[in-house]
C-alpha positions in Angstrom: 17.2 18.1 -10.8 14.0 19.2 -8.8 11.2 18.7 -11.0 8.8 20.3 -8.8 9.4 22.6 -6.0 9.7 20.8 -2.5 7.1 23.6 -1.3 4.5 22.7 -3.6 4.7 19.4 -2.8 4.3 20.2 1.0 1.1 22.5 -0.2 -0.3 19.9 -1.7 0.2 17.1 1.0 -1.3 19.5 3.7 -4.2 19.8 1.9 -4.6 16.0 0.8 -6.1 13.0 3.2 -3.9 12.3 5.7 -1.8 8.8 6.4 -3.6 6.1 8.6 -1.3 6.1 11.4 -0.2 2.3 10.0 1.6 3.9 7.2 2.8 7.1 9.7 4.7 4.7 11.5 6.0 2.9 8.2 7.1 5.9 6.9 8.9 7.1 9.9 10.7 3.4 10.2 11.6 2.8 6.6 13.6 6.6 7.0 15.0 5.6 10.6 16.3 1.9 9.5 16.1 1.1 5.3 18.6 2.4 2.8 17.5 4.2 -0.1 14.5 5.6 2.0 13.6 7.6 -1.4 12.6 5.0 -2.5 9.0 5.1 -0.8 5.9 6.2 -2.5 5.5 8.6 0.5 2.0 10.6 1.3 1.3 12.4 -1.4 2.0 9.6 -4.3 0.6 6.9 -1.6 -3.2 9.1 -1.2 -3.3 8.9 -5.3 -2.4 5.2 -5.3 -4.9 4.3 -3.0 -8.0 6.8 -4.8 -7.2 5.2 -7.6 -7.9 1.7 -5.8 -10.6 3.0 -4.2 -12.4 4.7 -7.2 -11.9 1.1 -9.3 -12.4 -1.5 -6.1 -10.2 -4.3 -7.9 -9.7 -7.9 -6.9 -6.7 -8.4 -8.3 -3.7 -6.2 -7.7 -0.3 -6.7 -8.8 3.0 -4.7 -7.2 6.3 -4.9 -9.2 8.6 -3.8 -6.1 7.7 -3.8 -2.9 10.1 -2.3 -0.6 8.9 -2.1 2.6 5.3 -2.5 1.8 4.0 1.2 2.1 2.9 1.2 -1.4 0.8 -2.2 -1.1 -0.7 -0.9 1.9 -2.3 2.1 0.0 -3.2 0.1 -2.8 -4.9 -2.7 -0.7 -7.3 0.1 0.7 -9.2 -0.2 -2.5 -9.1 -4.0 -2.7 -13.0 -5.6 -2.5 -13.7 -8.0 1.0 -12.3 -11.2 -1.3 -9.6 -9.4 -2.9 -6.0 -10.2 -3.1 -2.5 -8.6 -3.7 0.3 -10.1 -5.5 3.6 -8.2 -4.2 7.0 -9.1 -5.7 10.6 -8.2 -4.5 13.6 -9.5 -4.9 15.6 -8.4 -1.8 14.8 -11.0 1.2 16.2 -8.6 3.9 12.7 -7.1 3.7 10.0 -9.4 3.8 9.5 -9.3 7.2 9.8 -5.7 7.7 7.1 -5.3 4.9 5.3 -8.6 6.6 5.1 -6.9 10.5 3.7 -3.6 8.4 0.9 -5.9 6.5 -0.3 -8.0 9.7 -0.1 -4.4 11.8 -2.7 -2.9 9.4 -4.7 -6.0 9.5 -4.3 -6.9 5.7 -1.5 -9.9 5.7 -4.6 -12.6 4.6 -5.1 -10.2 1.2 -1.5 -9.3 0.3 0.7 -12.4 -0.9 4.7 -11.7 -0.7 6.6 -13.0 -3.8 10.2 -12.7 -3.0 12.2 -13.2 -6.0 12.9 -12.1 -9.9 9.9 -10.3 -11.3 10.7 -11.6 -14.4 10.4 -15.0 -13.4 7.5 -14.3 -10.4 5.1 -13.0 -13.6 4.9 -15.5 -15.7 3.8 -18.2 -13.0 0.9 -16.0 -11.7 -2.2 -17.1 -12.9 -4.6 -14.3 -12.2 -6.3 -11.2 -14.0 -5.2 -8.1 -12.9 -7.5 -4.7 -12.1 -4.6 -2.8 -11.2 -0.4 -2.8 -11.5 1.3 -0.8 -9.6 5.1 -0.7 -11.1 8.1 0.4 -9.2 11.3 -1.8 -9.8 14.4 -1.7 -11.7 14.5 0.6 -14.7 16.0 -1.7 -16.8 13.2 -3.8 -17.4 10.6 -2.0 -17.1 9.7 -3.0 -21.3 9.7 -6.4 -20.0 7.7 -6.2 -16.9 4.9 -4.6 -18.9 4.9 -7.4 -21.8 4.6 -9.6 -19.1 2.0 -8.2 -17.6 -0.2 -7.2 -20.4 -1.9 -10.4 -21.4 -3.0 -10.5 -17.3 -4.4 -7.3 -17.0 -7.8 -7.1 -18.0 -9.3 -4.9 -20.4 -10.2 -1.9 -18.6 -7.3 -2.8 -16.1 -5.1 -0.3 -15.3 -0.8 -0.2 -14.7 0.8 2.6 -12.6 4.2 3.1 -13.7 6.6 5.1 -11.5 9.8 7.2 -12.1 8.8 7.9 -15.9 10.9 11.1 -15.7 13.4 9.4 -13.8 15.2 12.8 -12.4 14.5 15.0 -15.6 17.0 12.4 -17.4 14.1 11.9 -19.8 14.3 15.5 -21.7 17.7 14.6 -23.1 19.3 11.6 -24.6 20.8 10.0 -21.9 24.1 8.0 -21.4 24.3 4.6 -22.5 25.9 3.7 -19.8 22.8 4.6 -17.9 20.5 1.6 -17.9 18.5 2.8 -15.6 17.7 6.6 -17.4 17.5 4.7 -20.9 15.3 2.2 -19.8 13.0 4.4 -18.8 13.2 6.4 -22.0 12.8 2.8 -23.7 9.8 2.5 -21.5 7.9 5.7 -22.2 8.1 5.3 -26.1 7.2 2.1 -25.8 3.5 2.8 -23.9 3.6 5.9 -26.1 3.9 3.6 -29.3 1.7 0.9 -28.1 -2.0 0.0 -30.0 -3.6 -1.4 -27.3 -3.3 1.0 -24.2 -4.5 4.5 -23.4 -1.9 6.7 -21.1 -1.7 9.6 -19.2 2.2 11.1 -17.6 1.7 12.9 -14.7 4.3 15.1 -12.9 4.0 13.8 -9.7 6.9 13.3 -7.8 9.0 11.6 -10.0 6.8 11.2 -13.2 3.7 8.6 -12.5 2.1 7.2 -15.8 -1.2 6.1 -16.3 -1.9 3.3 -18.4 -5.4 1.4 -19.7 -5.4 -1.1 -21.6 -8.1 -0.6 -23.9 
């Protein structure tokens, strides 16, 4: 299902910031050489995620999926001169394409690589997060967030992508789509939640804002 015309998209991108050439490159190599190249934030999702760093100058971030590191790169744009990223993925294959990508743009002292289960990886970071950026499995997406919660600060801000997960979210989905009702689990969870304000934008794939307040 297209949720929003491939032309407006590429209106909007040509009249948005461009890529630094770092994440050019990144782009083009994750599409030449990664499966599931989709799966990128791309230009137009990767110039909000780093405005949004920008605009709130964090020192903590947090990643929940890293892929191939083009996300962390536009959030670590924002990050202040003694800030760090936290990065988590479970696939080992690409830590060093995501590594080569982070020393290249001159930013491998601030972002730390976790390579393993989220759900394990949370609970043993002992920081206080400005900003989450969450982009993993479906499935868990509940539990990543109650992990996270009692380390973001108040004021702090998650970034939770795929909240319309293909248009599956207008219609009961399939049980035996964990993915689709995981999201749907997700969304009435933030929407049910005392303690956050939130915000779902149609971008790309559905992006929600959430502050905890």
């Amino acid at each position: 299902m297209e949720l929003i015309p491939e032309f407006i998209e590429e209106y909007a991108s040509a009249f948005s910031s461009d890529e630094p050439d770092v994440l050019k490159k990144l782009n083009r190599d994750t599409r030449a050489k990664v499966l599931q190249s989709r799966m990128l934030s791309g230009h137009l999702q990767g110039r909000l995620l780093s405005f949004v760093s920008r605009m709130i100058k964090p020192g903590r971030i947090l990643e929940v999926g890293t892929y191939t590191g083009y996300s962390a790169l536009c959030l670590a744009e924002g990050l202040t001169e003694e800030g760090k990223l936290h990065t988590i993925d479970h696939n080992p294959e690409l830590e060093d394409f995501a590594a080569d990508y982070f020393r290249m743009a001159g930013r491998d002292d601030q972002i730390i690589q976790h390579v393993g289960e989220a759900l394990d990886v949370i609970p043993s970071l002992k920081e206080t997060f400005d900003l989450v950026f969450l982009d993993a499995d479906k499935i868990n997406y509940v539990r990543y967030f109650d992990l996270i919660f009692p380390k973001l600060k108040t004021g702090g801000l998650v970034l939770a992508d795929n909240v319309l997960w293909g248009g599956k979210v207008f219609d009961p989905p399939d049980e035996r789509d964990e993915e689709a009702t995981g999201i749907v689990r997700f969304n009435q969870h933030i929407r049910d939640h005392k303690g956050v304000r939130q915000l779902l934008l149609p971008l790309r794939d559905g992006l929600m804002v959430i502050e905890k307040v």
